[in-house]
C-alpha positions as CSV (number, residue, x, y, z in Angstrom):
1,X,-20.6,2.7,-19.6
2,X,-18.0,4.7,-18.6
3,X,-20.4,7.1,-16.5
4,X,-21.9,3.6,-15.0
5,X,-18.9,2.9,-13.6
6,X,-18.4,6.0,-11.9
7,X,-21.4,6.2,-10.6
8,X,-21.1,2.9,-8.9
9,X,-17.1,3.9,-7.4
10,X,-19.0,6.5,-6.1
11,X,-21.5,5.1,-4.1
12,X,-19.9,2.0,-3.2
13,X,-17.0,4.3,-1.7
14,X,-19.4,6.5,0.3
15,X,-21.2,3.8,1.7
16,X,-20.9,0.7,4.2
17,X,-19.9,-2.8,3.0
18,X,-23.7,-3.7,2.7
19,X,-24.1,-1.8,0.3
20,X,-21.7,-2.3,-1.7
21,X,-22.8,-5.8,-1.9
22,X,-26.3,-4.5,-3.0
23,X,-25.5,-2.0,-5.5
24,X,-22.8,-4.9,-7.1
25,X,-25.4,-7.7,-6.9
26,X,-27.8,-5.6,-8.8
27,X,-25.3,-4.2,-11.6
28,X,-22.8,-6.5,-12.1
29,X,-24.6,-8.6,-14.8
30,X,-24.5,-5.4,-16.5
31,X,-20.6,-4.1,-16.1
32,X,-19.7,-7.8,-17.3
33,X,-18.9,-8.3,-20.9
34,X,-16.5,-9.5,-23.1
35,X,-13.6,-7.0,-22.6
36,X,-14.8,-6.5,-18.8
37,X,-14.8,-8.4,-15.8
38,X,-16.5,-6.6,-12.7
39,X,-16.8,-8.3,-9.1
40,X,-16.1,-8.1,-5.5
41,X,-13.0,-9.2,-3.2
42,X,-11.8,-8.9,0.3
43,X,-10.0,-10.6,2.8
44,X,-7.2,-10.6,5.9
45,X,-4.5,-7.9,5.4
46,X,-1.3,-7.5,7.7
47,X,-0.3,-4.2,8.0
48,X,2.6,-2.0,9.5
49,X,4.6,1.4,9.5
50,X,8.3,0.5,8.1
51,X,10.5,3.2,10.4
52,X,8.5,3.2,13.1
53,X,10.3,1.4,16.2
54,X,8.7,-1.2,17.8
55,X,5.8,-1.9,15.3
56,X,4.3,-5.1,15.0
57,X,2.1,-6.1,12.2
58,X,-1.9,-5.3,12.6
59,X,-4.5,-7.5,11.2
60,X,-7.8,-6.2,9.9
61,X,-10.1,-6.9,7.0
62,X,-10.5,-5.1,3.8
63,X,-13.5,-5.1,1.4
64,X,-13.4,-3.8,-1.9
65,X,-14.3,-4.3,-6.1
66,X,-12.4,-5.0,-9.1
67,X,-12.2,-4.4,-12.6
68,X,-10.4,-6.3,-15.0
69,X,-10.0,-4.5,-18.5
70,X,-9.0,-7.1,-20.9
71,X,-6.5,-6.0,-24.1
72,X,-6.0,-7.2,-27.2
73,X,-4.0,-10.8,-26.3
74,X,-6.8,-12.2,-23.8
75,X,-3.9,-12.9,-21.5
76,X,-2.8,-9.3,-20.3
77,X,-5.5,-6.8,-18.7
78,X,-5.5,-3.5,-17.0
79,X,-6.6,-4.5,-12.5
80,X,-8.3,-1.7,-11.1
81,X,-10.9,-0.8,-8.5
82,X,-11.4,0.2,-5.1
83,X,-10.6,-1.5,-1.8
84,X,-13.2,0.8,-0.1
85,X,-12.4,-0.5,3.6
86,X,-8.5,-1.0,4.1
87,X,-7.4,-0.5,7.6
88,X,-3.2,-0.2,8.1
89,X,-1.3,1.1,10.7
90,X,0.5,-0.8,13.5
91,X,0.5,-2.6,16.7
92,X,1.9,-2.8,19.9
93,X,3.5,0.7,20.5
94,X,4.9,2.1,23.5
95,X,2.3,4.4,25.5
96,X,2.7,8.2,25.0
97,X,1.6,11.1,27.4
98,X,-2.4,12.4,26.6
99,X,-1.4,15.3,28.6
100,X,-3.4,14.2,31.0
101,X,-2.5,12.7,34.6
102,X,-5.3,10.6,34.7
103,X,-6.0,8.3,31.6
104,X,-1.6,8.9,31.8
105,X,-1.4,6.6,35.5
106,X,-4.5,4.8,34.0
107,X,-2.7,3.3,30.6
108,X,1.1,3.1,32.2
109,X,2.1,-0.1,30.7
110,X,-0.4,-0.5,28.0
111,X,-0.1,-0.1,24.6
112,X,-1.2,1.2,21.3
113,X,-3.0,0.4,18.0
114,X,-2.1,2.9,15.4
115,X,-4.6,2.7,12.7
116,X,-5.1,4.7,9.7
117,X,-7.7,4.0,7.1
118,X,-7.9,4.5,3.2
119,X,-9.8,4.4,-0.1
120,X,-6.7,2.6,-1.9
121,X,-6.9,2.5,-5.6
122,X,-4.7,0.1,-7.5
123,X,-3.6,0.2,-10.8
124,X,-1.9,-2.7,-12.2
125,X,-1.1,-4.8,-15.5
126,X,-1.9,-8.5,-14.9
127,X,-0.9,-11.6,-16.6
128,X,-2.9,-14.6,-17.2
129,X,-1.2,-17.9,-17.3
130,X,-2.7,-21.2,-19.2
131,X,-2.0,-22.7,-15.8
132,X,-4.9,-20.3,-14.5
133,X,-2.4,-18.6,-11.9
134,X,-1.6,-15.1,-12.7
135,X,0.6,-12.1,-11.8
136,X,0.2,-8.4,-11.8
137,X,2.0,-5.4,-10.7
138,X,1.8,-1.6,-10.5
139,X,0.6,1.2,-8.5
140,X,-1.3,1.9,-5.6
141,X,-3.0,5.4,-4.8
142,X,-4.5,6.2,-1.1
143,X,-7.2,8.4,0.2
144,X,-6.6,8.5,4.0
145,X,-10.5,8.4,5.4
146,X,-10.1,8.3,9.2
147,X,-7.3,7.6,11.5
148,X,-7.0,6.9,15.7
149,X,-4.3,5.9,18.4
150,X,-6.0,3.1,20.3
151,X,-4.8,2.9,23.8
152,X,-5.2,-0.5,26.2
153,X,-4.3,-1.5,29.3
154,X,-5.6,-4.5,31.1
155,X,-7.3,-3.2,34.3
156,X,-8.8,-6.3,35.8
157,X,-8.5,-10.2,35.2
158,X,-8.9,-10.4,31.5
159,X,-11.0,-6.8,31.3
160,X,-9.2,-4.3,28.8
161,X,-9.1,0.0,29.4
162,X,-9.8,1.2,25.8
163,X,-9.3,5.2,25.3
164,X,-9.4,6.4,21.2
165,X,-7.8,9.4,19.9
166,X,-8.1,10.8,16.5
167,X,-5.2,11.9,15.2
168,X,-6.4,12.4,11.7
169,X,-4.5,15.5,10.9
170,X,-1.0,14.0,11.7
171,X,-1.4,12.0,8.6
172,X,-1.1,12.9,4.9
173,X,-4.4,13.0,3.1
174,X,-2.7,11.2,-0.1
175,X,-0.1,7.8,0.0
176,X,1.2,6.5,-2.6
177,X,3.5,3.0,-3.5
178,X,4.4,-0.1,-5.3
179,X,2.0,-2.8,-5.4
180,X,2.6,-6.5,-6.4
181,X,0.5,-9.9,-6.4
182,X,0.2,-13.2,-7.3
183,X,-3.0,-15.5,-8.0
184,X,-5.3,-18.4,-9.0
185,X,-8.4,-18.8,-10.4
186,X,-10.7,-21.6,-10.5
187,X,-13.3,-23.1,-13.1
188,X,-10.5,-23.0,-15.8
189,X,-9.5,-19.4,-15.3
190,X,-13.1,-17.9,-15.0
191,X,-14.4,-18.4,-10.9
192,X,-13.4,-17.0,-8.0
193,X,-9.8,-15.9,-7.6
194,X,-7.4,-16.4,-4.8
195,X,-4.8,-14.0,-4.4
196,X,-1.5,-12.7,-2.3
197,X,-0.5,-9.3,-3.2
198,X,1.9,-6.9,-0.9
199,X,2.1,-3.3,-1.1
200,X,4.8,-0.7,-0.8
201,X,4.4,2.7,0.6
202,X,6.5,5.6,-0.6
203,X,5.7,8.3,0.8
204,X,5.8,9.7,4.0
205,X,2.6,9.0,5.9
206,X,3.3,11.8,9.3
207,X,3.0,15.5,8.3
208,X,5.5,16.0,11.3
209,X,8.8,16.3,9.6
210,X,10.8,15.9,13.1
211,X,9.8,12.6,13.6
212,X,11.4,9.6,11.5
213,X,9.8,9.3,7.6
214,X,7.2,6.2,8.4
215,X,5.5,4.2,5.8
216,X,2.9,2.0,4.9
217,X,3.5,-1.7,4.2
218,X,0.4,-4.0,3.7
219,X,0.2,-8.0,3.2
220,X,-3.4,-9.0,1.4
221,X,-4.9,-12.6,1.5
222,X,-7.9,-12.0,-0.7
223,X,-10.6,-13.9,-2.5
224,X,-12.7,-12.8,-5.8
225,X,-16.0,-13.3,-6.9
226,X,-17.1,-12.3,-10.2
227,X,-20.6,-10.7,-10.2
228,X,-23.0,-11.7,-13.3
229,X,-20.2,-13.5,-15.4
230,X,-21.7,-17.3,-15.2
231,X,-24.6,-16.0,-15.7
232,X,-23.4,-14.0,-18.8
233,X,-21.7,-17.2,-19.7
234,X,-24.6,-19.7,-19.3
235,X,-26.6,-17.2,-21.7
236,X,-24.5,-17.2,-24.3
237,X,-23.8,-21.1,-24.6
């Protein structure tokens, strides 16, 4: 089972949201049992970079799978997984120089998206409540994957100047924080779930130590689908 799993974390984190709904379609019948509930989730995150001036919150959509390890009382479990797309950063920064005269004069009075993508791994105990709502809190571990400065100006009417740069080595490759959530499911505890949970970077995200420490905060609306459980279920009854 256990070299199942890895297998699967594997490939789902190597490859595009298609296929991880493929590869979970096809094995999650299997990862579900008793003591394990497998399945996929995703949603609307709001993310920003606490000590970074004039950062507003981005928006962007993350995709990822869950475990649940049940223990010995039914109502606490281990909530793992991987949100395999997970974009943070920031929003409406001032324009820097490119060092170049050019795309400078072009994006005066523009601004920038400052995003910065990870593999995040949470780690969390979670609490069921008769109620069906349910709590959970832990740890979150990042891989940084890519990372860009997008610059826009608007040129002409409603027509936008887009110019990317990576800046992928000006970020740590690991973060770390605090993660926290709160949610619901349906079908008497056992459908889909519906879920808040916020995370806390801390650690220092920029490599630069001259510039202000800056860290990632993330706001994740997110629903859950079990993959094979009713039809586990249905079997059995």
């Amino acid at each position: 089972m256990i070299n199942k799993l890895l297998l699967i974390a594997f490939l789902l984190a190597g490859h595009s949201g298609h296929s991880q709904v493929i590869i979970s379609l096809i094995f999650g019948d299997k990862l579900n049992s008793d003591k394990i509930e497998f399945g996929l989730d995703g949603g609307v995150n709001w993310s920003t970079l606490h000590g970074l001036p004039d950062a507003n919150s981005l928006i962007g959509f993350n995709l990822g799978f869950y475990f649940d390890f049940k223990l010995k009382d039914p109502n606490w479990m281990v909530n793992t997984g991987v949100i395999v797309k997970s974009p943070m950063g920031a929003e409406g920064l001032p324009v820097y120089s490119l060092n170049d005269a050019g795309l400078d004069s072009a994006f005066a009075g523009g601004s920038v998206q400052r995003k910065i993508r990870y593999f995040n791994v949470p780690v969390m105990m979670k609490y069921q409540f008769k109620n069906h709502l349910y709590a959970k809190a832990g740890i979150q571990l990042g891989l940084r994957a890519k990372a860009f400065d997008e610059f826009t100006n608007t040129v002409k009417d409603k027509e936008d100047l887009n110019y990317k740069l990576k800046t992928r080595d000006d970020y740590h490759p690991l973060d770390g924080g605090l993660a926290f959530g709160l949610g619901y499911r349906l079908m008497k505890g056992n459908g889909m779930n519906f879920g808040l949970q916020y995370y806390l970077g801390l650690i220092d995200v920029v490599i630069d130590d001259s510039t202000p420490n800056q860290y990632n905060r993330s706001l994740y609306l997110t629903a859950g689908i079990p993959i094979g459980k009713g039809k586990k279920n249905g079997a059995q009854k």
